[in-house]
N, C-alpha and C positions, 0 to 999 in steps of 0.2 A: 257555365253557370246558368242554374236556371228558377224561374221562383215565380208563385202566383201574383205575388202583388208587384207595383208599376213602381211603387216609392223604394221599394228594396230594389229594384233592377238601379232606380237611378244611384243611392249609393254606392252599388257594390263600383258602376263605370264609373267614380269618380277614381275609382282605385287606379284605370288606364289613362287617364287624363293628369295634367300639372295643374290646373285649374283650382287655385284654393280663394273660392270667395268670402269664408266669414275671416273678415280682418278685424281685430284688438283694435279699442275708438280710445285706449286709455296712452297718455299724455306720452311720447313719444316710444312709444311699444313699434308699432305697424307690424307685429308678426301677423301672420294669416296660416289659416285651417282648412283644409278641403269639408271635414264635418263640424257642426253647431255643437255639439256635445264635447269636443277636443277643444274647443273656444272655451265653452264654459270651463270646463276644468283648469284651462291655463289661467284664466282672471281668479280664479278661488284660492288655484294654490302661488301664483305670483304677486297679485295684485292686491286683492281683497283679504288673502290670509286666511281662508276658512279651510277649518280641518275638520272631518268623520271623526272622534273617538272610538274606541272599541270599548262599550263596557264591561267585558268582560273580566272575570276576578283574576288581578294579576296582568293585566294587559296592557292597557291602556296605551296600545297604539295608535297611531294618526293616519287618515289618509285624507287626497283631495277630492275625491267624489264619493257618493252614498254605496257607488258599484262598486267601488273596490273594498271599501268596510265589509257590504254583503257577503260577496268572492271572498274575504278572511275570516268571515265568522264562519263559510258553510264549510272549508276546507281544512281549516287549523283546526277549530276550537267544536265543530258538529261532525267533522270529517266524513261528510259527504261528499261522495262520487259517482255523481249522478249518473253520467258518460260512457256505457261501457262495450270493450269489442267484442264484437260474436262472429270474432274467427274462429275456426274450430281448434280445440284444445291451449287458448290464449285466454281472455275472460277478464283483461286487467281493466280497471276503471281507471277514469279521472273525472280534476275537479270542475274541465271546462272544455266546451266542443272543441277550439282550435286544437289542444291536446289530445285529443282521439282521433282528428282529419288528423295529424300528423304522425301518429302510431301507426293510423292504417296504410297509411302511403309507405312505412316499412314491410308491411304484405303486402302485399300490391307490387311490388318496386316501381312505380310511376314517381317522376320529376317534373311536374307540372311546371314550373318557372323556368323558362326560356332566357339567358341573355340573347338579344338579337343585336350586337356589336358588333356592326364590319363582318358580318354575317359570322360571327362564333357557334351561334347555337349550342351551345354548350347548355344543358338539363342540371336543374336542382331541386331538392326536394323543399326546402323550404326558402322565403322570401331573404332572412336574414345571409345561408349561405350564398344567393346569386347576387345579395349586395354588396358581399365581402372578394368577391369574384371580381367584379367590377371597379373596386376600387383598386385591387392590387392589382391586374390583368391592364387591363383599357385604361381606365379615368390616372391609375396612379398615385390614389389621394391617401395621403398618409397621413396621418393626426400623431403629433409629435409631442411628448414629455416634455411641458416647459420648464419643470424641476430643476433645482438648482446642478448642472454637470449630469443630465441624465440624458437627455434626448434619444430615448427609444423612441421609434416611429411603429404605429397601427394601425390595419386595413381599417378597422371599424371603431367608432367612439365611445363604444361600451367599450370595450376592453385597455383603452386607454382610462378609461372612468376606474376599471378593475383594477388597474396597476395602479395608479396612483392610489385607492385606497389599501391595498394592500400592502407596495414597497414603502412606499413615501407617508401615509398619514398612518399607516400599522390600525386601519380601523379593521376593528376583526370584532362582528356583533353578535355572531355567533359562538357562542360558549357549550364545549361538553359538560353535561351536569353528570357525568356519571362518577364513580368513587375516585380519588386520586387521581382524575386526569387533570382537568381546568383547562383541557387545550381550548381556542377558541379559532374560529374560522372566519372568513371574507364570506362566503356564501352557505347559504343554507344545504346548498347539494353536496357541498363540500363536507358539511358537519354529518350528513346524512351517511355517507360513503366510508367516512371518520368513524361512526355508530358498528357500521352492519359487518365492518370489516375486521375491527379492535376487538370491542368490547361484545357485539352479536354474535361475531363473528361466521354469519353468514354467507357463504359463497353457492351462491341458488345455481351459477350458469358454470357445466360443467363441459369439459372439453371431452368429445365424441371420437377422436382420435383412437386408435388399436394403443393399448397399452399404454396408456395415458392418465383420462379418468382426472385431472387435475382440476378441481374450479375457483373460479374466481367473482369477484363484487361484482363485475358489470360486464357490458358486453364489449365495450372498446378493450381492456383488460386481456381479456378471452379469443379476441382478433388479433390482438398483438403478441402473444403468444403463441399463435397458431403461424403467421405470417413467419415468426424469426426462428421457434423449434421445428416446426412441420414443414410447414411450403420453406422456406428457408428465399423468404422474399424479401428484396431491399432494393427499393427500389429509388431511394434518393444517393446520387451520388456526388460525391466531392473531387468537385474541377479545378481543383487549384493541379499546378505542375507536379507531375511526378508521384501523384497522392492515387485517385482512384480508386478510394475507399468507399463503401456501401455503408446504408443506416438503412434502418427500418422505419425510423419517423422523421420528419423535418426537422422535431425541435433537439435529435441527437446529432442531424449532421450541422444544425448551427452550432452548438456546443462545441463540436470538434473543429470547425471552422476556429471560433473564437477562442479557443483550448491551444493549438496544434500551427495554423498556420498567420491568425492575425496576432494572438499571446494577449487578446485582451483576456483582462482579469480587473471588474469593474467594482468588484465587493468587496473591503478591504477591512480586515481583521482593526478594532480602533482600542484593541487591549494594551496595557504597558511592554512600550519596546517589543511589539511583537511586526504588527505593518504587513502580514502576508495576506495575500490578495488572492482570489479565487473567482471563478469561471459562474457561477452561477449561487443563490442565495442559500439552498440549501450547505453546499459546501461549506459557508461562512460559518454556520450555525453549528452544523457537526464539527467541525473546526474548533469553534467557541466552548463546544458541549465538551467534546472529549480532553482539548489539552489546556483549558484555563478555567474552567468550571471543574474537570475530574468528573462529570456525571456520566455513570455507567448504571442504567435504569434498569438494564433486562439483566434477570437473576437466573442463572440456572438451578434448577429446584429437584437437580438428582442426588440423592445421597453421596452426602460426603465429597461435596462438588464445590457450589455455592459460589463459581464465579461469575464473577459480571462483565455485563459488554454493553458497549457504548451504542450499538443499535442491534435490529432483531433479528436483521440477518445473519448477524455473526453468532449471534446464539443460536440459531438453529442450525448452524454450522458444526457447531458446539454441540449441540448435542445429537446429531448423528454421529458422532463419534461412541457417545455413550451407547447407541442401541446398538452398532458394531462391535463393541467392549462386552455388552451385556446380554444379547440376543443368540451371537452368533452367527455365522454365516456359511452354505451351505449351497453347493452349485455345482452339477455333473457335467457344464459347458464351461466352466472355467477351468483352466489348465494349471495345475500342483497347489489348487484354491482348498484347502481345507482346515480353516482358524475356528477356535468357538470357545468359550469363554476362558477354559483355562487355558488355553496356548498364549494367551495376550497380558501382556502385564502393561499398565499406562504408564510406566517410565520409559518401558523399551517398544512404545508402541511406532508400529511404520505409518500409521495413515496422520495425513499432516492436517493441519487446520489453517492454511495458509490460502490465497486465492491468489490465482492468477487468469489472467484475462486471455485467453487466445482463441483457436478454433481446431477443431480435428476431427476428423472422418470416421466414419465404420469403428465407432467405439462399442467394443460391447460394454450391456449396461445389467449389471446385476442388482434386480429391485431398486431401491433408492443411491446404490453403490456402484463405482465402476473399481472394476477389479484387473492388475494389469497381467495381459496373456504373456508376457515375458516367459520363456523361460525359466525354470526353478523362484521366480520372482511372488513373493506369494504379499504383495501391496497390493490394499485396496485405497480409496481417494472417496474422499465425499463427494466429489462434483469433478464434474469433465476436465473442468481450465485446471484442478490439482493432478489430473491422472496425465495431461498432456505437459507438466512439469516435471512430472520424475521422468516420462517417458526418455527425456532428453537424457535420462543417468544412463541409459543401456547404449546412445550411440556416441560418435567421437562428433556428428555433425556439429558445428561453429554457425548460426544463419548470422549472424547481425555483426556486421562490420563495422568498424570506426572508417568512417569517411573524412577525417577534420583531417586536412594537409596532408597529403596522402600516407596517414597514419598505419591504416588497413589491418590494425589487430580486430581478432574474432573472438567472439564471447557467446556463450552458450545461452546466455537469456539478457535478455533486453535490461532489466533494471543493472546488470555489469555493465554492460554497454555506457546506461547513462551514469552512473558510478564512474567510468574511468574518464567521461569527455569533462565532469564535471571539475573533477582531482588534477588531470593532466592538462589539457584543451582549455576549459571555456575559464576555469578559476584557479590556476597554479599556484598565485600568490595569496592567494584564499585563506585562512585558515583559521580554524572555530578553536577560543583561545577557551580555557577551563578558567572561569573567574572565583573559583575555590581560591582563600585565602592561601597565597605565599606557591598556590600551584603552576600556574602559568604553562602547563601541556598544550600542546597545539595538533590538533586533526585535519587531517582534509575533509572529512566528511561531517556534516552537524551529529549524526546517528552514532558515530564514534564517541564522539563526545558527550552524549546521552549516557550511552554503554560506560564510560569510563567514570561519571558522574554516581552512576546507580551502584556499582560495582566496589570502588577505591572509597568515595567518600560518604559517601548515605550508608555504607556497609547492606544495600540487603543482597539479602544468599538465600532465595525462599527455594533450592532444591538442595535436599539433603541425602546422604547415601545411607545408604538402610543396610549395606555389612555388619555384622557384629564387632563391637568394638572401633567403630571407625567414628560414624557422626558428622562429616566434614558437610560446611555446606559450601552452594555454589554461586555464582550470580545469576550463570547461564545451563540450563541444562543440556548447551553440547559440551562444556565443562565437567558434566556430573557421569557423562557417559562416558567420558576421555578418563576420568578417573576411577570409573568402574573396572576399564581394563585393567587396569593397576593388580585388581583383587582375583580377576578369572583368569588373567596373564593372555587373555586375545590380543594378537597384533595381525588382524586383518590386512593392514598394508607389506607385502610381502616384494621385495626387491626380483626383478624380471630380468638381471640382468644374469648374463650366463657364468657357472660357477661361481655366485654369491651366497643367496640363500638369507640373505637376512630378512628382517620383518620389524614391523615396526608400530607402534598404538598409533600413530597420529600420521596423516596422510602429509601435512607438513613437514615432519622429519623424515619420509622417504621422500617427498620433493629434492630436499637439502643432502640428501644421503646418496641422490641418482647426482644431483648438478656437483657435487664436491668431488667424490669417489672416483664416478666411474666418467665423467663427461669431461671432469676438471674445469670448470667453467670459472671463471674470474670476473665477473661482470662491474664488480663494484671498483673501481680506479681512483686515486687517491691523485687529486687535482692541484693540489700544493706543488709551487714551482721543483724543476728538477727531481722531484719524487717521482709518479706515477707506480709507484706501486698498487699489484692488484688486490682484492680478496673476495673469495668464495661467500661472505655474508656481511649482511651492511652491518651488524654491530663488530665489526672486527674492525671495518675501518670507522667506524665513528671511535672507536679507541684509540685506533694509527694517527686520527688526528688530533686528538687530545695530547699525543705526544710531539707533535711542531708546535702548538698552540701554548703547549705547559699547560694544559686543562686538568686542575682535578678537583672536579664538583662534588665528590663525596667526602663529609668531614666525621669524623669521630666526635660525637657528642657524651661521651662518657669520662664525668668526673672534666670535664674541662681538658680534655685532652687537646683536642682539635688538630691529629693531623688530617692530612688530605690524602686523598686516592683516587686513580682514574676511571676504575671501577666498581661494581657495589659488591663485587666478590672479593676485591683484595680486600676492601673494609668489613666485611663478616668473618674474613679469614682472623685480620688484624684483632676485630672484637674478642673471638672465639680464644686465641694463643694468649692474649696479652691482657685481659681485663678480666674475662670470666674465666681462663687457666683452664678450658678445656684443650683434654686429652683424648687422643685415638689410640687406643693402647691397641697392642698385637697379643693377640690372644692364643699363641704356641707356646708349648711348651719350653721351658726354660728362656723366653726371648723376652717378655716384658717391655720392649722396646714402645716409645712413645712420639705421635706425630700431629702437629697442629691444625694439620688438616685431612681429610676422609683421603683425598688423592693419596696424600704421602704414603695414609697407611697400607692404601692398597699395591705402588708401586712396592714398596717394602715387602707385602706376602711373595711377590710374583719369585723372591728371594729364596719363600721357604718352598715352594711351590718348583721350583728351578721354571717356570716359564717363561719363555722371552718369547712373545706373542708377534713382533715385531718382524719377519724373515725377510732379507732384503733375495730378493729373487734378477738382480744383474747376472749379467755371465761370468762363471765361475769367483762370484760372491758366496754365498749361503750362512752370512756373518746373520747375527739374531739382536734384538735388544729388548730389553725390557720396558722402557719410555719410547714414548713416540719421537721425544724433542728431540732426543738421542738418533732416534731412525732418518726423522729428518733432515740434521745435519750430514749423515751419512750420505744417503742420496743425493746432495747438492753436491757431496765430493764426487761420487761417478759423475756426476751430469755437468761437473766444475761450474757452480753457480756459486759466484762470489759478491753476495748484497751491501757486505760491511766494508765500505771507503775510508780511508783515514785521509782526512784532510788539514795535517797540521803540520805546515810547514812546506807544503806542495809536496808530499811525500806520495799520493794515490795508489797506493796498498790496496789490495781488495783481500777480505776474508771471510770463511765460511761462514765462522759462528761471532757473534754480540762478543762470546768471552773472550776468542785469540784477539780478536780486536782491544780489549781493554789489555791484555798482558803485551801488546805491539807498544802499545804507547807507553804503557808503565818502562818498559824496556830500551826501549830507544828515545821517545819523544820526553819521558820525562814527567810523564804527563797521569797524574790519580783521579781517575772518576769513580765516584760512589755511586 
C-alpha cells in the first residue's frame, strides 16, 4: 500500500493492528472501533436513532449515515458508475472503488490476503473468503441457528443473518414487478439473476467448448457446467463406508450425505394427513406445488398440446419431443436412423419422456438427441440418462442386487430393486388400504394404489383408440397399446421354445405360457394343513382356498336373488343363463343347439368340426379329446395320479376324477353330495 498523505498511511495500518481506541461513552455499551466514522454511525443508528431518508419519489428508504444515502441515490436511482475497467475488451463499471479492486484481481489472478495460521499460507482473493477460512479451517467458530429444533451451524455471521431471514422469518423484500410473477427474493442479486434469466432472459456468458455453444446467467453457472459435462471433474468425495461417490459441489455431497447415509429429512410437509419429509426446502415446495396445490404453471404452447408441468424442466423435456415429432430427423452416422414426420405417430411413439439418472460413455449425440446405435433399433431419447434406460432393453445384464438377508435377486434398474426391498424386505406387513367407500383393496405399493384410485373409481380413461367403430377408452396408455393389438392381430411375444410356435400380445401371458406349458412350474403351494397342493398361478389357488374356507365373496344382486360364488366368473356365467336368458346358439346348419355359456358353445363346434385338439402323445396311446378336463383326467390315469381320498368311514380310496369320487360314495358309503 502506498499513498502520499501520512493520515491515510495511519488508517489504512490500523487495518494490521487489533488496536480499537474510539470506545461508545454511552451507559453500558463499551463497544470500540478501530475508525471515528464507524463510532459515529454505531451511536446514530443504536443509540440516538437518527436515520438519512431518501427523498426520492417512491422511496423513502433509511440509512444510518449521510454516505450510505449518497452511495443509494448515485447507484439506484442516478445509476452512476463511476468506476470503470480498462482491461482490454472488459469496460464493465461499478458503483464503488472496492468493487473494481476486486474485478480486477479476477485479471490479474493475485490473492492478496494471506492466512498466516500455523504457517497455512493459503492466498485469497478477498478479505471476507480468508475470514471464512479461518473460521471453519483453524479457529473452528461456528455461529449456530438458535431457532426453535434448527441448529444449523455457519463459518460466517452473514449467512447465519441470511438463513434466518430467509428459512425462519420468510423475509423476502425483494419482489418481481414483472407481469404474473409476484415472486419475491431475500437479496437483491437474487431478484437480479430471477430478472435476466426468466423474464430477460438473458444468457451474455457462453460456453467455448467444440460443439457446445450453450450459455448461461452467470459465470459460476458456466464453471459448473464445464467442470461436470467437459472436464468431468468432482472432486468432493463421500467417505462414509462402502459409498465413494463424487459430487461436483459441496452443497451436493452434503445433500447426499443427508439424503443416503444420515436419512435426515428436516422439512416436513404440514398438509392434512400427509407428514412426508424432505431433504432440502426446495423439495418441500415442489412437493406442496405438485401434489396438494395441483399447480402445473408451465404450458406447453404447441398446437393441439396444451399440457402442463409442474416445473420447466419437464416441459422442455416435453417439448423436444414435439421438435422430434415435427422437424424430423436425419443423420448419415447413425446406424438404420431414418424417422421424419410421417413415420411417427404420438400414440406409438418410441422416444420416452421419463428421466433417469445415471452415467454412460462414448454416447453418440445427434444435435440435441441421442439416437441408440442398436442394431435395426431405430429409438431416439431426449437426454442421455433416457437413452442409458432403454439401453438396458438390448442386454440380459441384471447390475443391482438385493443384498437384505441374503436375498441376492437381480433387477435390471434400481427403482425394481427399491420396489421389491420395500414390498418384501423393509415393509411386508405394509399395505396402502383403498379408503373408497365399502372398497377396502390392499397394495404394496402407494403408486398402486394411485393407479387403482384413477382407473376403477374416478373413472378417467383420457386414451382413446381411434379404429373405426371401436372408441374404447383407457386409463393407461400401455393398456391402449395392449388393446390395439387386438385390431392389427400383432403378438410380438413369440414362444422360443422348440416345436411350439405360439405367440402372444402381452409379454405377461408368454411369461405364464413358458412357466405352465413348457417348465411346469408350481410355485404357488396351498399351505392348509394336509393339503399342499400346488398351482401354476396365484388366482387358482386363491380359489383352492376359498374352497377349505367355504368362501364365496361374490353375491348376485339381481331382483334379491343373493346367491353366492367363488368366483366372478361363475357369477357372470350365473347372470347371463338365469336372469338375462342369454343364449350361445350354434350357428350350423340344422343344429340350433343352445349354451349358457361362450365355452360350452365352442366345446360343442369342435363336434361339427370332428376336432379333438387334445392328442395324448404316451406310448402306444394316440386317444384324442375334445376338452381339456377330459385330457387331463386321462393323463393322471397313465401317470396313476390319484388326488380324490375318500375319507368316510376310514375307507382311503384314492380316485382320479371329483366325479368317480362322488359315484364311490353314492354307491357304497351312502353318502349324496350336491
Amino acid at each position: 500500500f502506498k499513498t502520499l498523505k501520512k493520515s491515510v498511511l495511519n488508517k489504512h495500518q490500523l487495518k494490521h493492528s487489533n488496536s480499537r481506541q474510539y470506545k461508545c461513552d454511552f451507559k453500558n455499551c463499551n463497544q470500540a472501533y478501530k475508525h471515528e466514522r464507524h463510532l459515529n454511525d454505531h451511536k446514530n443508528s443504536v443509540h440516538l436513532n437518527v436515520r438519512y431518508v431518501c427523498d426520492w419519489s417512491e422511496c423513502d428508504k433509511q440509512f444510518i449515515c449521510k454516505y450510505y444515502l449518497n452511495r443509494h441515490k448515485s447507484t439506484v436511482h442516478l445509476k452512476e458508475r463511476k468506476f470503470k475497467c480498462n482491461e482490454e475488451n472488459c469496460g464493465k463499471r461499478f458503483t464503488t472503488k472496492p468493487g473494481l479492486i476486486g474485478h480486477k484481481l479476477r485479471h490479474s489472478g493475485d490473492k492478496p490476503f494471506v492466512c498466516h495460521f500455523n504457517d497455512c499460507d493459503k492466498r485469497f482473493k478477498s478479505n471476507v473468503d480468508l475470514t471464512r477460512h479461518k473460521n471453519s479451517i483453524h479457529l473452528n467458530a461456528k455461529f449456530v441457528c438458535d431457532w426453535s429444533e434448527c441448529k444449523q451451524t455457519f463459518n460466517l455471521k452473514t449467512n447465519l443473518n441470511r438463513h434466518k431471514s430467509s428459512v425462519h422469518l420468510n423475509d423476502r423484500k425483494f419482489k418481481c414487478n414483472e407481469e404474473n410473477c409476484c415472486k419475491s427474493f431475500v437479496s437483491k442479486q437474487d431478484l437480479k439473476r430471477h430478472k435476466s434469466g426468466v423474464h430477460l432472459n438473458e444468457r451474455l456468458i457462453k460456453c467455448n467448448e467444440d460443439n457446445c455453444g450453450k450459455c448461461f446467467n452467470t459465470k459460476s453457472d458456466l464453471n459448473r457446467h464445464k467442470s461436470n459435462v467437459h472436464l468431468n471433474v468432482r472432486k468432493f468425495k463421500c467417505n462414509e463406508d462402502n459409498c465413494g461417490k463424487c459430487f461436483n459441489t459441496k452443497s451436493d455431497l452434503n445433500r447426499h450425505k443427508s439424503n443416503v447415509h444420515l436419512n435426515v429429512r428436516k422439512f416436513k410437509c404440514n398438509e392434512d394427513n400427509c407428514g412426508k419429509c424432505f431433504v432440502d426446502k426446495s423439495g418441500l415446495n415442489q412437493h406442496k406445488s405438485c401434489v396438494h396445490l395441483n399447480e402445473r404453471k408451465f404450458t406447453c404452447n404447441e398446437e393441439n398440446c396444451g399440457k402442463k408441468f409442474s416445473s420447466k424442466g419437464n416441459l422442455n423435456q416435453h417439448k423436444r419431443r414435439h421438435s422430434v415429432l415435427c422437424e424430423g430427423i436425419e443423420c448419415e452416422n447413425a446406424v438404420n436412423l431414418s424417422m421424419n414426420c410421417n413415420s411417427i405417430d404420438l400414440n406409438s411413439c418410441k422416444i420416452s419422456d421419463n428421466i433417469w439418472s445415471s452415467n454412460y460413455k462414448n454416447i453418440h449425440k445427434l444435435g440435441p438427441y441421442y439416437p441408440c446405435l442398436w442394431s435395426d433399433c431405430q429409438y431416439i431419447a431426449v437426454s442421455k440418462s433416457v437413452l442409458i434406460r432403454h439401453r438396458t432393453i438390448h442386454s440380459d445384464e441384471k447390475q443391482f442386487k438385493c443384498d437384505f438377508n441374503d436375498c441376492g435377486k437381480l433387477f435390471k434398474y434400481k427403482h425394481y430393486l427399491h420396489k421389491h426391498k420395500n414390498a418384501i424386505h423393509l415393509t411386508p406387513d405394509v399395505k396402502f388400504i383403498c379408503d373408497w367407500s365399502e372398497c377396502n383393496k390392499q397394495f404394496k405399493l402407494k403408486e398402486l394404489l394411485k393407479r387403482h384410485k384413477t382407473a376403477v373409481h374416478l373413472k378417467i380413461k383420457p386414451f382413446k383408440c381411434d379404429e373405426e367403430n371401436c372408441d374404447k377408452l383407457f386409463g393407461y396408455k400401455s393398456n391402449l397399446i395392449k388393446h390395439k393389438r387386438l385390431h392389427t392381430g400383432e403378438k410380438p411375444f413369440a414362444c422360443e421354445w422348440v416345436d411350439c410356435n405360439k405367440s402372444f400380445t402381452q409379454k405377461a401371458h408368454y411369461d405364464s405360457h413358458k412357466r405352465i406349458v413348457h417348465l411346469n412350474e408350481k410355485s404357488f403351494i396351498c399351505d392348509v394343513e394336509n393339503c399342499g397342493k400346488r398351482f401354476s398361478q396365484k388366482p387358482h389357488l386363491t380359489y383352492h382356498k376359498r374352497i377349505h374356507n367355504h368362501i364365496k365373496p361374490f353375491v348376485c344382486d339381481f331382483n334379491d336373488c343373493g346367491k353366492y360364488f367363488r368366483d366372478r366368473t361363475q357369477l357372470v356365467n350365473h347372470k347371463s343363463a338365469v336372469h338375462f336368458k342369454i343364449k350361445y346358439k350354434c350357428n350350423v346348419k340344422n343344429c340350433g343347439k343352445q349354451y349358457t355359456t361362450n365355452n360350452g358353445l365352442a366345446y360343442h363346434k369342435h363336434t361339427h368340426l370332428g376336432e379333438q385338439p387334445f392328442i395324448c402323445n404316451s406310448d402306444g396311446c394316440d386317444k384324442s379329446f375334445r376338452q381339456k378336463c377330459l385330457f387331463s383326467i386321462h393323463l393322471k390315469r397313465h401317470n396313476k395320479i390319484k388326488p380324490h381320498k375318500c375319507i368316510a368311514n376310514n375307507c382311503d380310496k384314492k380316485f382320479v376324477s371329483k366325479q368317480e369320487l362322488k359315484s364311490h360314495l353314492m354307491r357304497i358309503h351312502k353318502i349324496i353330495i350336491n
